[in-house]
C-alpha positions in Angstrom: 0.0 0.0 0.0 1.4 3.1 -0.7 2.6 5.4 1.9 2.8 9.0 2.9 4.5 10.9 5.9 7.2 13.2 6.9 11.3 13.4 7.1 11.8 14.7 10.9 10.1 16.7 12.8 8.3 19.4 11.5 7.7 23.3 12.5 3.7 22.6 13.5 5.2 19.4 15.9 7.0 21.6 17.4 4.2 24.8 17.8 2.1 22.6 19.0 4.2 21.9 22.5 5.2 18.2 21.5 9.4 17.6 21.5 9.5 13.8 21.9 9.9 11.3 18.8 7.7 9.0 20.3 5.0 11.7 20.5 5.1 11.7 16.7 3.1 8.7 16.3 -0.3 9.2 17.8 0.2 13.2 16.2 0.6 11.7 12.9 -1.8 9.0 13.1 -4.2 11.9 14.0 -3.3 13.7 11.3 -4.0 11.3 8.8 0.3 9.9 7.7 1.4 6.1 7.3 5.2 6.6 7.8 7.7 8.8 9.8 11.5 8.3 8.3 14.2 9.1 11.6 17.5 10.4 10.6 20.6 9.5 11.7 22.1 12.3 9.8 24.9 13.2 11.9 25.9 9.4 13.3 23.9 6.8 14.9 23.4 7.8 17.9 20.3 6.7 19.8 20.2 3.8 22.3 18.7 0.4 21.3 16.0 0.7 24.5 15.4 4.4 23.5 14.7 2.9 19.7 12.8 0.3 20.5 10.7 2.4 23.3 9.9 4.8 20.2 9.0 1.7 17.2 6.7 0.4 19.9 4.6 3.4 20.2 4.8 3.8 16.0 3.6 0.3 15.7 0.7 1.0 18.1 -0.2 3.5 16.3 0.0 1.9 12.8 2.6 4.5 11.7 5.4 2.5 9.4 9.3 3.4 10.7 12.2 4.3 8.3 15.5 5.6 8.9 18.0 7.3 7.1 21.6 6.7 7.0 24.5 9.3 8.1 24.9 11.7 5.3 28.7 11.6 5.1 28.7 7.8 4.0 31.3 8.1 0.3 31.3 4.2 -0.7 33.7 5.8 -2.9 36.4 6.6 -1.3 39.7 5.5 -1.5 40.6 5.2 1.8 40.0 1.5 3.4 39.9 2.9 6.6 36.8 5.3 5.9 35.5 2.4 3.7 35.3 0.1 6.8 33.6 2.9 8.4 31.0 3.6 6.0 30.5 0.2 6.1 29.6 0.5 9.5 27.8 3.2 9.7 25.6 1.3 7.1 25.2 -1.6 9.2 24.6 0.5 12.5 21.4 2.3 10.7 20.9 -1.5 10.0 20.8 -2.4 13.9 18.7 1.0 14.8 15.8 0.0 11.9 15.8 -3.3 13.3 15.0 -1.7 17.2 12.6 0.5 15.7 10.8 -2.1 13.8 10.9 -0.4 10.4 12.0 -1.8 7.4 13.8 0.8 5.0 17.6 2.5 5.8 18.1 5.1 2.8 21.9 6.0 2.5 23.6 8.3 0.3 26.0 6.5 -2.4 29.1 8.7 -2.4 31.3 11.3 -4.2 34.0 10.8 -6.9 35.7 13.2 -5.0 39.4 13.6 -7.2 38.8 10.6 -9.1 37.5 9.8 -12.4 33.8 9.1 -12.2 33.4 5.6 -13.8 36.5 4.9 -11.9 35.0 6.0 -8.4 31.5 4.5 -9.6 33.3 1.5 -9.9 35.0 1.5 -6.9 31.4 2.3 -4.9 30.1 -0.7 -6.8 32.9 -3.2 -5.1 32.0 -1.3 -2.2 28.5 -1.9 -1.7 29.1 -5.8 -2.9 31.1 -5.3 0.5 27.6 -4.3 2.6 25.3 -6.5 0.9 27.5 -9.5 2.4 27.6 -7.9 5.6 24.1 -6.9 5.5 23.5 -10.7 5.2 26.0 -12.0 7.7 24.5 -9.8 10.5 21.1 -11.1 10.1 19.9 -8.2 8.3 18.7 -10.0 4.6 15.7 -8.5 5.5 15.9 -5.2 5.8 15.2 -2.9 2.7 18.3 -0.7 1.6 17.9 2.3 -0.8 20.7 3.8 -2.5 19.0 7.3 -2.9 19.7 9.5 -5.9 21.7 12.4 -5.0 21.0 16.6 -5.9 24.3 18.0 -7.4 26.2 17.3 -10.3 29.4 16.3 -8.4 28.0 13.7 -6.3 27.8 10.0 -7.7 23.6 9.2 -8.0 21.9 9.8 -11.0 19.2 7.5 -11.9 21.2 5.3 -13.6 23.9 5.0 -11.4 21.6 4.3 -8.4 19.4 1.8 -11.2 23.3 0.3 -11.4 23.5 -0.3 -7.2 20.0 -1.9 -7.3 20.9 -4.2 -10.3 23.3 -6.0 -8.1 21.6 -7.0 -5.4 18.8 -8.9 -4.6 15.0 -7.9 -4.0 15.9 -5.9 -0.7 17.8 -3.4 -2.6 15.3 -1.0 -3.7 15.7 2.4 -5.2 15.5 5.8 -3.4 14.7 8.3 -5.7 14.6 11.9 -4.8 12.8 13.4 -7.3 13.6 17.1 -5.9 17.3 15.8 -6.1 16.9 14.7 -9.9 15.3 18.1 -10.9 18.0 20.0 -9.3 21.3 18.4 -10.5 19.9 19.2 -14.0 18.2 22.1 -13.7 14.6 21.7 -14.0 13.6 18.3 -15.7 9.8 18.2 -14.1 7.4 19.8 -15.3 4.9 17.4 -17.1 2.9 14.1 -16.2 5.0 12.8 -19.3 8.7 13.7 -17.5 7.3 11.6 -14.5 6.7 8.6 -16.4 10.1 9.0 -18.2 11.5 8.4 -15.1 9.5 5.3 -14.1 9.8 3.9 -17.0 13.2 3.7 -16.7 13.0 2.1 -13.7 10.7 -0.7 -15.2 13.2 -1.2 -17.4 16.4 -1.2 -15.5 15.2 -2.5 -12.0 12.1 -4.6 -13.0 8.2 -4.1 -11.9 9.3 -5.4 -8.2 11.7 -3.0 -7.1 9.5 -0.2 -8.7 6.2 -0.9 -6.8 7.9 -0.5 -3.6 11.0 2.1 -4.4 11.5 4.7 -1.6 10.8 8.0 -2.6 12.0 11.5 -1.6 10.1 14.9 -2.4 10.6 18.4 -1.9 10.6 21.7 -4.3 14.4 22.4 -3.9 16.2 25.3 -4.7 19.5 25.1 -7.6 22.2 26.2 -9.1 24.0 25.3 -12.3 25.9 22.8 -10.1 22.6 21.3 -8.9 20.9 21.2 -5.2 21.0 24.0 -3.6 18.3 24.1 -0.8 14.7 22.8 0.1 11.8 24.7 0.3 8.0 24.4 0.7 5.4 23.5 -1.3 4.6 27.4 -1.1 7.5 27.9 -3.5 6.2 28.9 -7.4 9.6 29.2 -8.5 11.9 26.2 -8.3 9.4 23.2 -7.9 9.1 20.5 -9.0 5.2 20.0 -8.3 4.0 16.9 -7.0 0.8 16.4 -9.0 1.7 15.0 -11.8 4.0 12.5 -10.5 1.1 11.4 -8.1 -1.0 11.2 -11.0 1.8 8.4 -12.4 1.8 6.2 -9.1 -2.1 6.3 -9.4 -2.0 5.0 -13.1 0.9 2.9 -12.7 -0.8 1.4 -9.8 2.5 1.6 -7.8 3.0 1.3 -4.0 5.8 3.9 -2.9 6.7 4.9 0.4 7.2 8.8 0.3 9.0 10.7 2.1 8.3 14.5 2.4 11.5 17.0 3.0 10.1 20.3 2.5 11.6 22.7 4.7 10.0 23.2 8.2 6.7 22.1 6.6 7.1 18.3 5.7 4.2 17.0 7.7 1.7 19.4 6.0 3.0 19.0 2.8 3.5 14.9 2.8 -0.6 15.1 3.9 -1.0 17.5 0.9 0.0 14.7 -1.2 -1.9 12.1 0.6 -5.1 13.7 -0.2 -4.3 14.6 -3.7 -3.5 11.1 -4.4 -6.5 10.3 -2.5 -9.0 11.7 -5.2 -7.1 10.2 -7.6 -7.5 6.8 -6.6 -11.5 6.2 -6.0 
């Protein structure tokens, strides 16, 4: 079934005198949301009680748990010794989904940093066959992980690069694609119901009907440059977009069964329930 909810906590959480994680369940259920993703954007942190304290109350409430991975993961890099750490910090967002009870850990795939880019992409390639045996050998086969497609030029992710990371492994590797990301590393590519299904087409062809039904997806009108990402916004921005309607239009034609993810800035909540009930009339 397809999902909605926010990244984080949002501004209205907040005004509303709540400060707790745990209090965002019953508030979202309320509200109307199927998932909540937690970030682990700066290291993972949180205890395994304190996680599992907070996936209880989520599951109560029927709200569906994912989590994303530090943001300074490069499965590029050259260094072994950072490789090993990436490797862990992959496997530690691993351990924290688990306590929470989610299923989905969304990691950034790297930079090519001074390297040639097919060089570095083949480098995150051996990389990430490195974490999928890990991810097995922990006990985590399981788990979804979703190599998400990055916003700027410079960073390894495009859509075919992360269609590349999902092509080798198996049915647990699913795509995470950012669609506010795509739009900003080249400058403005959705606009149309038809630039939507360009992109999902693609991935029916390159990752196959299963890993499509059930990608991950990001969305947010994000700011650009000429080098790409910039910064997110709201769904109040009329300059940047990219707007969501058409692309929920696609998933209601398609018949596909995404969990989204809303990262506007400060207003993800109200703008991941914006979606919900746009999709809503579309799908009677």
């Amino acid at each position: 079934m397809i999902k909605f909810g926010p990244s984080g906590l949002c501004e209205q959480f907040a005004q509303s005198g709540l400060s707790h994680t745990k209090d965002a369940a019953a508030w979202l259920n309320k509200l109307g949301l199927d998932c909540f993703e937690y970030s682990f954007g700066r290291g993972v942190q949180i205890k395994s009680a304190t996680a599992k304290d907070i996936g209880e109350e989520f599951a109560r409430q029927g709200i569906e748990m994912s989590v994303h991975a530090p943001y300074f993961i490069n499965l590029a890099t050259q260094d072994e010794e950072k490789a090993n750490n990436n490797h862990r910090y992959i496997m530690d967002s691993l351990a924290a989904l688990r306590d929470f009870g989610g299923k989905r850990c969304v990691f950034h795939p790297g930079s090519p940093l001074k390297a040639d880019r097919k060089d570095a992409m083949n480098l995150l390639l051996q990389r990430f066959e490195k974490v999928l045996v890990l991810k097995e050998e922990l006990g985590f086969k399981d788990l979804l992980l979703c190599p998400e497609t990055m916003g700027k030029k410079a960073q390894l992710g495009d859509l075919e690069e992360v269609i590349s990371m999902c092509r080798i492994g198996d049915d647990s590797i699913v795509p995470c694609i950012d669609f506010g990301h795509l739009n900003s590393r080249d400058c403005g590519i959705y606009h149309t119901k038809d630039d939507y299904e360009r992109t999902v087409d693609r991935l029916l062809e390159g990752v196959g009907e299963k890993k499509t039904d059930k990608m991950h997806v990001h969305f947010s009108k994000i700011q650009y440059t000429a080098n790409g990402e910039l910064r997110h916004l709201t769904f109040d921005d009329e300059i940047y977009g990219p707007e969501f309607q058409p692309l929920m239009e696609v998933f209601a034609e398609y018949k596909l069964n995404p969990y989204i993810v809303c990262e506007s800035a400060g207003t993800q909540t109200r703008d991941a329930l914006a979606m919900k009930k746009y999709y809503s009339t579309l799908s009677k």
